[in-house]
C-alpha positions in Angstrom: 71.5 -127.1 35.3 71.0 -125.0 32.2 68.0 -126.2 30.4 69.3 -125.0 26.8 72.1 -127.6 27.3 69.8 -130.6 28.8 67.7 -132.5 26.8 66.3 -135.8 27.4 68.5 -138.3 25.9 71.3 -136.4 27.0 69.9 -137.3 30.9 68.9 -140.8 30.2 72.4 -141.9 29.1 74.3 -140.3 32.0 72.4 -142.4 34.3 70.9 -139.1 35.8 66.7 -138.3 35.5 66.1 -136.7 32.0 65.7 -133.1 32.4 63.0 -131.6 30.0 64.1 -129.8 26.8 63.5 -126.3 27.4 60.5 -124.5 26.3 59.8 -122.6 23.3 59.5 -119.4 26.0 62.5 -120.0 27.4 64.4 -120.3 24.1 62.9 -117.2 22.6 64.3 -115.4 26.0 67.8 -117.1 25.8 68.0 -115.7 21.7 67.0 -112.5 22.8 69.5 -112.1 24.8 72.4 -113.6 22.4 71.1 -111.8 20.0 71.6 -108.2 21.5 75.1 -109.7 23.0 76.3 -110.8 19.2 75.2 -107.3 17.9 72.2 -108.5 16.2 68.7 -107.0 16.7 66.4 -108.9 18.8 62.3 -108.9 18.1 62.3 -106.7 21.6 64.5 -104.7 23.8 65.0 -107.3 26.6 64.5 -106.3 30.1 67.7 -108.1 32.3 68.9 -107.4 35.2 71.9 -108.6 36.3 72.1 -109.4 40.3 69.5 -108.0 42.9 70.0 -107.4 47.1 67.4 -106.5 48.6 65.1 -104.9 46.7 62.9 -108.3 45.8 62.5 -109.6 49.3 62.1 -105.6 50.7 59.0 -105.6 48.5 57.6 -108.6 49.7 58.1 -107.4 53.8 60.9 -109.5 54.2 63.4 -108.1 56.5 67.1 -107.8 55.2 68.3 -109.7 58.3 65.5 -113.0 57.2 66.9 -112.3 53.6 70.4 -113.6 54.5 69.4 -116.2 57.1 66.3 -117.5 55.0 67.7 -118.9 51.9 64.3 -120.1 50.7 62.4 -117.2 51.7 65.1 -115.0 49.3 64.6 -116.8 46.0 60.7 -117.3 46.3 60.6 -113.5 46.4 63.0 -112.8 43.8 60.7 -115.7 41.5 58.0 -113.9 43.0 59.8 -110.6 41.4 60.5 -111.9 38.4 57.1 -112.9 37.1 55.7 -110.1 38.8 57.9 -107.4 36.7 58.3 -109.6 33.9 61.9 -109.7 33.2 63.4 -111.9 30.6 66.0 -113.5 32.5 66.0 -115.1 36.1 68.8 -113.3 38.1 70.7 -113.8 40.8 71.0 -112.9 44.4 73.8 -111.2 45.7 72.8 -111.5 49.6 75.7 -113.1 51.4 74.8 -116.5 53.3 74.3 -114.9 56.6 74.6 -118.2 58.5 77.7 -119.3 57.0 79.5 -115.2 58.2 78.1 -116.2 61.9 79.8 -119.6 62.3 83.2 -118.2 61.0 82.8 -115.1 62.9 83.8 -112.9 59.3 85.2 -109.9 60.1 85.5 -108.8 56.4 81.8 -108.3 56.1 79.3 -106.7 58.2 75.4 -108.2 57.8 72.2 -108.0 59.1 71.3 -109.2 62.1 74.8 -110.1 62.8 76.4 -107.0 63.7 74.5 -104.5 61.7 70.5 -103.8 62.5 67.9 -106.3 60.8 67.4 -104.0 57.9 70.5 -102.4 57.4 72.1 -103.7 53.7 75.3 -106.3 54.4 78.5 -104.3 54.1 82.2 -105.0 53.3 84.9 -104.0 55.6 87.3 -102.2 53.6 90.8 -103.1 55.3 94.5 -103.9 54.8 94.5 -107.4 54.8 97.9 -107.8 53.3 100.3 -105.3 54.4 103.0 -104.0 51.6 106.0 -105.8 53.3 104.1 -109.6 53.3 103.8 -109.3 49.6 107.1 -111.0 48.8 105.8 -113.8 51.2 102.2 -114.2 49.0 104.0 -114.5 45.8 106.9 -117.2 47.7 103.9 -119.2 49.0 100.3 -118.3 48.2 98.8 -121.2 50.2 100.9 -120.9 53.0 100.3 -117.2 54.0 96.4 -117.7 52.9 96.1 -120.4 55.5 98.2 -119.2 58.5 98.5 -115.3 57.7 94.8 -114.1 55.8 92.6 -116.5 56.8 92.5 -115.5 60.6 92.6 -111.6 59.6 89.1 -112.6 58.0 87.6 -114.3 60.1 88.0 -114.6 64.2 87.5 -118.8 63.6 90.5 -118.7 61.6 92.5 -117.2 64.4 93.9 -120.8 65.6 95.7 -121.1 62.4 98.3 -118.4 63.0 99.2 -120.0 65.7 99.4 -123.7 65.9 102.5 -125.4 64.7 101.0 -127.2 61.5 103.3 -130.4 60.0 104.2 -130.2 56.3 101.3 -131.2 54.1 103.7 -133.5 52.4 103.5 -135.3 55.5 99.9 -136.7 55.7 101.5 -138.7 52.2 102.4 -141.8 54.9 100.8 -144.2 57.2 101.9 -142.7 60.2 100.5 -138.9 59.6 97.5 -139.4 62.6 100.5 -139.2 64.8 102.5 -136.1 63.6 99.2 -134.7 63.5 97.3 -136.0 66.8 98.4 -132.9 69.2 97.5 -130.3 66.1 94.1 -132.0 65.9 93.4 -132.2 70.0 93.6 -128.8 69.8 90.1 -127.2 71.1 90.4 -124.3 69.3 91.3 -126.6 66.0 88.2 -128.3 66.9 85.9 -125.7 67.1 86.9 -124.9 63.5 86.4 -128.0 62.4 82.4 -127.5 63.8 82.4 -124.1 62.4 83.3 -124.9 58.9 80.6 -128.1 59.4 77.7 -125.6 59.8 79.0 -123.5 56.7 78.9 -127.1 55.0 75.3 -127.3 56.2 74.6 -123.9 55.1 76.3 -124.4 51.8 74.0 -127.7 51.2 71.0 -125.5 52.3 71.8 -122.3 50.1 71.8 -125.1 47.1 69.3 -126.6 47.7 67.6 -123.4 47.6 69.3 -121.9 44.3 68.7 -125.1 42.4 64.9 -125.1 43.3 64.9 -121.6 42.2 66.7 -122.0 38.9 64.9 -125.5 37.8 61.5 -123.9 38.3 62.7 -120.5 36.7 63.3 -122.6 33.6 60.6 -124.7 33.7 58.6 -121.6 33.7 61.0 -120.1 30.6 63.6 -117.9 32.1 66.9 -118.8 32.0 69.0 -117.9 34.8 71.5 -115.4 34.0 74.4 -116.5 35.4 75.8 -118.9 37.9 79.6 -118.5 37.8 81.2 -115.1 39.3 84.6 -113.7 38.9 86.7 -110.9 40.0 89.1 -109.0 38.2 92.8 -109.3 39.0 93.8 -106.1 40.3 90.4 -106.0 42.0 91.2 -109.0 43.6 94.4 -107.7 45.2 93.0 -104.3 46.1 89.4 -105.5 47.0 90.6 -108.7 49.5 94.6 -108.0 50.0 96.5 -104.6 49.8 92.6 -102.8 50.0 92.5 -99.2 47.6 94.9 -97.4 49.6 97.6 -100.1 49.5 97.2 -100.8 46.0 97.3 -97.4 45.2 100.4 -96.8 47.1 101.8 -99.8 45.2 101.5 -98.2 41.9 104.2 -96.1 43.1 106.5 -98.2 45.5 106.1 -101.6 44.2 104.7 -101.6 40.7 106.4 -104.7 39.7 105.1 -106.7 42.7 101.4 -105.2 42.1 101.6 -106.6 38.4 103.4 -110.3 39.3 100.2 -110.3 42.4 97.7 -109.8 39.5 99.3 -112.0 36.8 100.3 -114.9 39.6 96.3 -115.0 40.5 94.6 -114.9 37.1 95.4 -118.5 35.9 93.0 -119.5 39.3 90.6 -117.4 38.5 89.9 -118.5 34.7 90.1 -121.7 36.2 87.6 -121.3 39.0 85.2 -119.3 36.0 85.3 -122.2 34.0 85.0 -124.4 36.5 81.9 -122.9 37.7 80.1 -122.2 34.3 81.0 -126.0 33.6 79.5 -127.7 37.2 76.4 -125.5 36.5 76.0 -125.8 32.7 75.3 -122.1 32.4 77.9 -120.9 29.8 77.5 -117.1 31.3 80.1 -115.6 34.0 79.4 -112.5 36.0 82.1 -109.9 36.6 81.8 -107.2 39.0 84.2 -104.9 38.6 85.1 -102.2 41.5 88.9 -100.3 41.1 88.6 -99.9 37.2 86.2 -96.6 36.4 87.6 -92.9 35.6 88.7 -91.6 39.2 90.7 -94.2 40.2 93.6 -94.3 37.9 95.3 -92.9 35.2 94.8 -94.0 32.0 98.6 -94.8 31.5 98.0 -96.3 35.3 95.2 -98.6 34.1 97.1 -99.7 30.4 99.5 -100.9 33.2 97.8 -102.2 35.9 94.5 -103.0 35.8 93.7 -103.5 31.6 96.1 -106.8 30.9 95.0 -109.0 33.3 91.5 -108.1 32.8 91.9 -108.3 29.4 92.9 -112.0 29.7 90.4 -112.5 31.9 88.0 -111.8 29.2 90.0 -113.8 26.4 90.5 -116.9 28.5 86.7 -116.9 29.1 85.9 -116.4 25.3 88.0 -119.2 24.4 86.5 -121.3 26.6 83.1 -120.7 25.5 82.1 -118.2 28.3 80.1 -115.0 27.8 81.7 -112.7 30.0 78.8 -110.7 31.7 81.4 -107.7 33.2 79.3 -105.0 35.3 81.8 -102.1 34.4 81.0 -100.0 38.0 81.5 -96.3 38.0 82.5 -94.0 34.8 84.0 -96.2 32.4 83.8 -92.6 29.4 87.9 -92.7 30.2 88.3 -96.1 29.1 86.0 -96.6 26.0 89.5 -96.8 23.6 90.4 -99.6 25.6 87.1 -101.8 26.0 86.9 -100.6 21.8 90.3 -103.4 21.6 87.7 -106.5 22.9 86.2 -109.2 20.2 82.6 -108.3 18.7 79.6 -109.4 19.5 81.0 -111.7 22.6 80.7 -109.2 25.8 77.5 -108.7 27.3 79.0 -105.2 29.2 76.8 -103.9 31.9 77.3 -99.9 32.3 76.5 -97.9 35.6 77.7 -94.3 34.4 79.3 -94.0 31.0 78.9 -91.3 28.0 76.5 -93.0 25.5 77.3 -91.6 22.6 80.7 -91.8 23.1 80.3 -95.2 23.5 78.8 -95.8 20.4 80.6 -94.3 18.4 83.6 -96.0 20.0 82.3 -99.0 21.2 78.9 -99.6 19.3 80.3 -102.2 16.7 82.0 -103.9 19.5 79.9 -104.4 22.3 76.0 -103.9 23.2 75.1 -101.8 25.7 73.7 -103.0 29.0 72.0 -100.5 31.9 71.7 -97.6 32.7 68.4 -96.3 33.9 69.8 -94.1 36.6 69.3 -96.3 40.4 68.4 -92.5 41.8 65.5 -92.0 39.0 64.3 -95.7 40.2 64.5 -94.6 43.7 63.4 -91.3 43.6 62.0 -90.6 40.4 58.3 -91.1 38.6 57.2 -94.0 36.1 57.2 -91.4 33.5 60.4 -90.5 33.9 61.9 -93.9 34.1 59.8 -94.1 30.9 61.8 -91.5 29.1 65.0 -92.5 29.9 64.5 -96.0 28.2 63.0 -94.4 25.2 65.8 -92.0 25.1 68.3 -95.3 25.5 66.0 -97.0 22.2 65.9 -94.1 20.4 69.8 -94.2 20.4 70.4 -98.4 20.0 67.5 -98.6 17.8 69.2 -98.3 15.0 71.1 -101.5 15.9 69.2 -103.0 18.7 72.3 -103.8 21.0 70.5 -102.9 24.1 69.2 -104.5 27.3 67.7 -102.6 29.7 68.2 -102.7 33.6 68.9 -100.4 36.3 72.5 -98.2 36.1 74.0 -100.6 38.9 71.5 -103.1 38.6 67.6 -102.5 40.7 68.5 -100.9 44.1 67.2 -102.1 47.3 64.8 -98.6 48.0 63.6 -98.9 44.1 59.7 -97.9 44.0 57.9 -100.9 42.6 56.3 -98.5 40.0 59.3 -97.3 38.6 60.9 -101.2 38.3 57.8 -102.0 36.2 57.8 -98.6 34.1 61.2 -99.9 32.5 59.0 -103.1 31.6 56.5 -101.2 30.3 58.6 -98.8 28.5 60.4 -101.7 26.0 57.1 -103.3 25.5 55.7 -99.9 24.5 58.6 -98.3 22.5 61.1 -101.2 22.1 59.4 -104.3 19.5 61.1 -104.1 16.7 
């Protein structure tokens, strides 16, 4: 429901209510931002971060257990946070729908109020969820060993699917598939999945109700919402949800081949499921957080292998579809500059947390424009002067091209003293109109 694709007539003949053309605020924002991505200097350093947590609704006395339950209460405080710091771009939550972890009974992710105290951040259960001997069984049949073999290691709801006898699914293709399928069905514990995933439906319908409110009156007020879509990585994929950082690693070494065919059988899906995403929403912008890929984790000759082709296409089959690829490059990326030097110009919009920023320009500076990295520990702990100085010190370097956007180094942390958030404002409006 981008309103820099809507316009009026474009509403009236799909039968749908016209949506308004966007406002001349909301289009200056939108070109402020394509202009640092395509390289070009902007009238003003933008101000953009990419996701938030906690810290909007923390600010605002909202606990972190009400943040995932509350769906409404979460993006009034982040609209609240928005026009109160006066950022150029409406972002995105990255709270998990609390409700939706209860019903299933995730074990995956720990949240608030769930099993974690009410203001303790939601955290992900690092685990094995794939062990190195089913891998030949994922690549035979992906769906199959989802269904009966991941799903219930995820989530204790899912646990009835291991065990019940389930029919071929070619076999609901005739009139007499109630019957092959009527003592699967009867099942209590197959019915108390059924009411399970019916709450996450009602929780779903709820959370968008509550996003779309929130974007539609974000633009109508001139920010544009920075992304909708979110994708992962390939190998991040594997090692983040399947064979977890110590099976993957291990794999580099005992099954490289299957590590690569995991990562290459899964990409397809998920340029698919990008696209799919920026196209339902009509926000051409896809977010990318990025986890196993930063100096420390690999060899460079390691991540030319493993981690850098997929991802690579990931990139290109987003480009070519008309996607900005918004990838949050997590960790030291310094070791990897000659590799992100290979991507086209002027169509990345690469979010740094830790990375040599001279080295990066001169390696990647006619390539890609530099998003972050006021330090989250100066935001946290630091002084508005200081947080002051470190932006001028990031304009005094990109000024020369303008190919900066400022935000926190891994986005605004939760603990982030209000002062400091609104020093980096400050700071581009003071030393960054060009």
């Amino acid at each position: 429901m981008a309103c820099s694709d809507a316009t009026e007539g474009a509403g009236a003949a799909s039968g749908r209510p016209p949506v308004p053309s966007p406002s001349p605020e909301f289009l200056a924002r939108e070109k402020r931002f394509y202009d640092v991505v395509a390289l070009k200097r902007p009238d003003r350093v933008p101000v953009v971060p990419l996701v938030t947590q906690y810290f909007p609704t923390r600010i605002q006395g909202v606990s972190n257990r009400d943040a995932g339950y509350d769906h409404a209460a979460r993006f009034r405080c982040l609209k609240e946070a928005i026009l109160r710091f006066d950022w150029d771009v409406a972002p995105m939550t990255g709270v998990l729908p609390s409700p939706s972890l209860e019903a299933l009974g995730a074990t995956q992710v720990r949240w608030p109020g769930g099993n974690l105290p009410d203001d303790a951040p939601f955290q992900w259960v690092e685990g094995e969820y794939m062990k190195a001997d089913e891998v030949d069984a994922f690549l035979d049949d992906p769906d199959d060993f989802t269904v009966r073999t991941l799903f219930p290691r995820i989530a204790s709801r899912f646990g009835i699917l291991e065990q019940l006898p389930l029919p071929p699914v070619w076999w609901l293709a005739n009139m007499y598939f109630p019957l092959a399928w009527a003592p699967v069905l009867a099942a209590p514990p197959l019915r108390d999945l059924f009411r399970a995933l019916a709450q996450v439906g009602d929780d779903a319908e709820a959370l968008m109700a509550a996003m779309g409110g929130y974007m539609g009156e974000m633009a109508a007020m001139g920010y544009p919402t920075i992304y909708v879509g979110v994708v992962i990585p390939p190998f991040d994929c594997v090692s983040d949800y399947y064979r977890s950082l110590r099976g993957s690693t291990m794999d580099m070494f005992r099954q490289p081949d299957k590590l690569v065919a995991m990562a290459d059988m899964i990409l397809p899906t998920l340029i698919a499921q990008a696209v799919g995403a920026a196209r339902a929403s009509g926000n051409p912008r896809v977010f990318i957080p990025m986890h196993r890929g930063a100096g420390g984790f690999m060899s460079n000759e390691q991540y030319a292998k493993f981690y850098w082709p997929s991802f690579k296409a990931l990139i290109l089959g987003l480009i070519d579809e008309g996607i900005t690829p918004l990838p949050l490059f997590e960790g030291d990326y310094t070791p990897r500059l000659e590799f992100l030097a290979e991507l086209p110009p002027g169509k990345v919009a690469a979010h740094f947390d830790r990375i040599d920023r001279a080295r990066f320009k001169e390696t990647c500076g006619d390539v890609l424009c530099f998003w972050g990295d006021v330090p989250g520990s100066m935001l946290v702990t630091g002084t508005p002067q200081q947080v002051k100085d470190e932006v001028r010190r990031l304009i005094d370097l990109f000024g020369d091209t303008g190919a900066l956007m400022i935000d926190g180094s891994n986005t605004v942390p939760d603990e982030a003293k209000p002062e400091n958030v609104m020093a980096m404002t400050e700071a581009v409006h003071e030393y960054g109109v060009f």
